[in-house]
N, C-alpha and C positions, 0 to 999 in steps of 0.2 A: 789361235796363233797369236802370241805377243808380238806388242809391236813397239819399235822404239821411239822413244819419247823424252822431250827436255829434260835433262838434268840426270836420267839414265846413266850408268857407268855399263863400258862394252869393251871389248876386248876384240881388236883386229889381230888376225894372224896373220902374214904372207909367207906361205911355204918355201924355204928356203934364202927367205930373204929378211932374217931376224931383225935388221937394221930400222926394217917399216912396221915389225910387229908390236900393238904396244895394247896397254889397256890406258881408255881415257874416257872424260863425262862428255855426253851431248850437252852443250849450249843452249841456255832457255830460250833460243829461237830455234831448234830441234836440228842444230848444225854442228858438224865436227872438222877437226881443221888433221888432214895424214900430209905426211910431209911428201914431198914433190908435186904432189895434186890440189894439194890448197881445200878449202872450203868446201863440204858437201853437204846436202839436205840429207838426214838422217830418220829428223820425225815422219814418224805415223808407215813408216816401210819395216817388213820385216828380216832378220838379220841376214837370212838367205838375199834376200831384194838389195839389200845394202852391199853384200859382201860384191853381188853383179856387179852394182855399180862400180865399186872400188877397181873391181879386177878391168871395167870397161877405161877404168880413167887409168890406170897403170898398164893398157896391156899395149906394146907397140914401141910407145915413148920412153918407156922407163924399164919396164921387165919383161920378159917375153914370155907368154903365156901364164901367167901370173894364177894363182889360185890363193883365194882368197877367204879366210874363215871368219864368221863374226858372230859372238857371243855377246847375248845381255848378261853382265855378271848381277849388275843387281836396277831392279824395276825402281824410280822414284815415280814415276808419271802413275801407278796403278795400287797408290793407296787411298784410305780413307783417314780422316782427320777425327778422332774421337778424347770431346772434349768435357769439361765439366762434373756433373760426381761421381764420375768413375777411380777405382782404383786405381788406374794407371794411365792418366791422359797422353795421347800423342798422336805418331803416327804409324797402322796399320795394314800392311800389302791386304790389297782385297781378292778373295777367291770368287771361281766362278759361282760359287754357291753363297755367297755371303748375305747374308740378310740381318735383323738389325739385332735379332737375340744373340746372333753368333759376333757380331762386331763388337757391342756390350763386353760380350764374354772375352773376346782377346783381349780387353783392357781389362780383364783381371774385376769385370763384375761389374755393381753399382760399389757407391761408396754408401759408407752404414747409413746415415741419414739421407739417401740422395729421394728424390720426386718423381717417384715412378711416374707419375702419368705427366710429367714436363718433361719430354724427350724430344727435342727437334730434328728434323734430318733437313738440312739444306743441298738443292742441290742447282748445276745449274745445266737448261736443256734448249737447245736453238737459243740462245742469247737470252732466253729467261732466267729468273731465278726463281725458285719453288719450295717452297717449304711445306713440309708437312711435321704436324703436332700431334706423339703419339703417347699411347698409355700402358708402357711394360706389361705391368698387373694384369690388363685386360689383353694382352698377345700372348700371356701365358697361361690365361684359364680359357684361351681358346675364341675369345668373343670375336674376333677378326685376326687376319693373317699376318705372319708374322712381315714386312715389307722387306724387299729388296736391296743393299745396300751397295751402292755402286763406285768404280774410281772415283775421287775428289769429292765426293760429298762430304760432308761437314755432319755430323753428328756430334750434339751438344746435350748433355743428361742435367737438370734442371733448371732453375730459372736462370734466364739467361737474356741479352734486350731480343734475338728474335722470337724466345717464347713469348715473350710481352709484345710483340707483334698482333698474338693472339687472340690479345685481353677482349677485344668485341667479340669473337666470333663461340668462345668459351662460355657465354653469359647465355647464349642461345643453346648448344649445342653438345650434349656432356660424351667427353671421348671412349666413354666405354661402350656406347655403340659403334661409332667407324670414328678413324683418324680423319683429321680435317689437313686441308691440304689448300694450301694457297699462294696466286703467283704474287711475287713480291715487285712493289713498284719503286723504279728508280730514284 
């Protein structure tokens, strides 16, 4: 179930009462502002849980028995950021299945000369940050799994300064056996 998220653009409807119906973005504090009720918490609830609320803050004061619809028109919070030499760098909605050959590929591939095995994935998990350094080549002849690719992670295809984060751990350690994966300090 999606759920709504800062910067989100969403669509309230009030049945019968066009005046309050409108499409507008959540606020990067995951807040929306509907006219007569002012300011409400929007993030991380989903559009049915939002629409509740809406219908609990109009229903009484302002409309009577108010019914209330709420659409994500379009997800900013559940993309991935895929940068570097790739064809097409930017930003990509993530599926539930998305992992990092298939993120790769919605930016349209690697770029002709790019570094297969200087792939990073940043991400961040309880207040860490993580990274892990992986090697296309070797996720495509099989040698280890293809890795998971999540909202907001940061995928960067060559060298780049968090692959050079690396640079100790590469001199021990060659990634066509398993990805190396390390939490990064503040």
């Amino acid at each position: 179930m999606a759920l709504v998220g800062p910067l989100d653009t969403i669509s309230v409807s009030v049945y019968g009462v066009p005046e309050l119906s409108r499409e507008m973005q959540v606020d990067a504090g995951g807040r929306i502002a509907m006219p007569l009720i002012g300011a409400i918490d929007a993030g991380g609830k989903t559009a049915a849980e939002l629409a509740l609320d809406i219908e609990e803050q109009l229903s009484g004061r302002y409309v009577r028995n108010p019914n209330v619809t709420v659409n994500i028109v379009s997800s900013v919070s559940q993309v991935v950021t895929i940068d570097g030499q790739v064809v097409e760098p930017g930003l990509y909605p993530v599926t539930n299945q998305m992992t990092l050959l298939r993120a790769v590929a919605s930016a349209r591939g690697l770029a002709e000369f790019a570094d297969e095995d200087d792939v990073v994935v940043l991400r961040t998990v309880q207040g860490q940050r993580i990274a892990g350094l992986y090697n296309i080549e070797a996720i495509r002849r099989g040698l280890y799994d293809d890795p998971p690719i999540y909202a907001n992670d940061l995928v960067v295809v060559g060298d780049s300064p968090q692959r050079r984060l690396f640079r100790d751990f590469i001199s021990v350690a060659p990634l066509l056996v398993a990805p190396i994966v390390a939490v990064l300090r503040r």
